[in-house]
C-alpha positions as CSV (number, residue, x, y, z in Angstrom):
1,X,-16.2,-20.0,40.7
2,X,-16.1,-18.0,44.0
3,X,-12.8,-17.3,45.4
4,X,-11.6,-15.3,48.7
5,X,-9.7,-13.2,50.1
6,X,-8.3,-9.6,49.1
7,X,-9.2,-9.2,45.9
8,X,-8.0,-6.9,43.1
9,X,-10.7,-4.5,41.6
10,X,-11.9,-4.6,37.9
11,X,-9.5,-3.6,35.9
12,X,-7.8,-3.8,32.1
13,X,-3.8,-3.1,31.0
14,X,-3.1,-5.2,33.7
15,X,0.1,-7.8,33.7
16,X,-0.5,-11.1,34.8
17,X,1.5,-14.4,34.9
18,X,1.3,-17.5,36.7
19,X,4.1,-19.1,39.4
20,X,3.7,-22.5,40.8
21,X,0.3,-22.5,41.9
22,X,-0.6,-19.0,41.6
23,X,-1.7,-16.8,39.1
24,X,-0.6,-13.3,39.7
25,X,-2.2,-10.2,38.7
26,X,-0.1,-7.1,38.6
27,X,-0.8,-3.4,38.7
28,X,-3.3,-2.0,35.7
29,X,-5.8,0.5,35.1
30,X,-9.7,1.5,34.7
31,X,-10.8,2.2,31.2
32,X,-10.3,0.1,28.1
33,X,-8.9,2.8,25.8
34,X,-4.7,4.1,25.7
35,X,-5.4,7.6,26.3
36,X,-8.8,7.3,28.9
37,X,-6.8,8.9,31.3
38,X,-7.9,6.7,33.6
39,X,-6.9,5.8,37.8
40,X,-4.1,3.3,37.3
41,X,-3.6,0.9,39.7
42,X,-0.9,-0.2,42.8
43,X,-0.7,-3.7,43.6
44,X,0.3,-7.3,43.0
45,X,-2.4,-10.0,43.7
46,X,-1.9,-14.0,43.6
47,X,-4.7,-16.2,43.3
48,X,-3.4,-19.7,45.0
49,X,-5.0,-21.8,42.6
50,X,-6.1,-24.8,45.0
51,X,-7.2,-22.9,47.5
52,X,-9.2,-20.1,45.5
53,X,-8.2,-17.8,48.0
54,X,-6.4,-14.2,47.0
55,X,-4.0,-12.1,48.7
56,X,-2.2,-9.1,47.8
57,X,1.6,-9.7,48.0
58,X,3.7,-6.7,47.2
59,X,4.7,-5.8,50.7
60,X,8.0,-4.6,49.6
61,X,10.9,-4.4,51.7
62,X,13.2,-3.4,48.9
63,X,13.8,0.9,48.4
64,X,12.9,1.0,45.3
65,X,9.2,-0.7,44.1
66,X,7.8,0.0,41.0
67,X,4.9,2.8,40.8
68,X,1.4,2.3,39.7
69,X,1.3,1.7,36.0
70,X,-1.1,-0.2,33.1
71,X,0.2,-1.7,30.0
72,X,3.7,-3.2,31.1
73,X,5.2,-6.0,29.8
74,X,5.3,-9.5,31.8
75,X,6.8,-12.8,32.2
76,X,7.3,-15.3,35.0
77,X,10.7,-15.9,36.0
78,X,14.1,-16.4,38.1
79,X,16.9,-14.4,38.4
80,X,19.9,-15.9,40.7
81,X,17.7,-16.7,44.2
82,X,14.9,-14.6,43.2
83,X,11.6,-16.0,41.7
84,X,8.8,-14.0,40.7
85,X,7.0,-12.0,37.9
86,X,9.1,-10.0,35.8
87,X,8.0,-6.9,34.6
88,X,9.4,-3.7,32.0
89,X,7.7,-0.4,31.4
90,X,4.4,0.8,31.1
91,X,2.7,3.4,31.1
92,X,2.3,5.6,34.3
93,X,-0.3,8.3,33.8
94,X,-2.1,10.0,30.8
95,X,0.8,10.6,28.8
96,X,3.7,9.2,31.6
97,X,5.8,5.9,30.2
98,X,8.5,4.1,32.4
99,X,11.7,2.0,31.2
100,X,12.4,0.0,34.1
101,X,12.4,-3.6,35.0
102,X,11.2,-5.3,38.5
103,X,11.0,-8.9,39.9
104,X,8.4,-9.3,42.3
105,X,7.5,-10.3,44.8
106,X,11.1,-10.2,45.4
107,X,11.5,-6.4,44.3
108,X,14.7,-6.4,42.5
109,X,15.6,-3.6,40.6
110,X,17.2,-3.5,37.0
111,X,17.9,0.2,36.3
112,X,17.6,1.4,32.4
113,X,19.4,4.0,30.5
């Protein structure tokens, strides 16, 4: 299947749901294994679905957006007005972790404690 567009690199600890027509790829890293210490990644990509084209949607406009991370947990969702991917965690580095929660493409911002 060839699809266009801006495309996210290989990658694997990735998040990834799917909203109306689109699939969205979020964030994620290079090398398979927990402790690689490998790049991870910025970025959330949606693959429109009838169109086959990509584009990477996380222009934020919010202050706060979510730093690049591998391994979070993900669901699709709405909160209130806001639709997006929902998102807690991951890990943020070789031995870095995060606790927060994000809706994109929306950017709202759930602090933990």
């Amino acid at each position: 299947m060839q699809t266009s567009g801006e495309k996210p690199c290989p990658r694997s600890g990735f998040a990834s749901g799917v909203s109306g027509e689109n699939i969205l790829i979020f964030r994620g890293e290079t090398g398979s294994e927990a402790r690689s210490g490998g790049q991870v990644f910025s970025g959330l990509y949606s693959l429109d679905t009838k169109t086959l084209k990509w584009e990477r949607v996380d222009k934020f406009s919010a202050r706060v957006s979510p730093s690049p991370r591998g391994l979070c947990a993900s669901t699709t969702s709405s909160l209130d007005r806001y639709e997006g991917m929902l998102f807690f965690g991951g890990k943020t580095g070789i031995d870095g972790i995060s606790d927060d929660f994000f809706l994109l493409p929306s950017c709202f911002y759930l602090e933990t404690y």
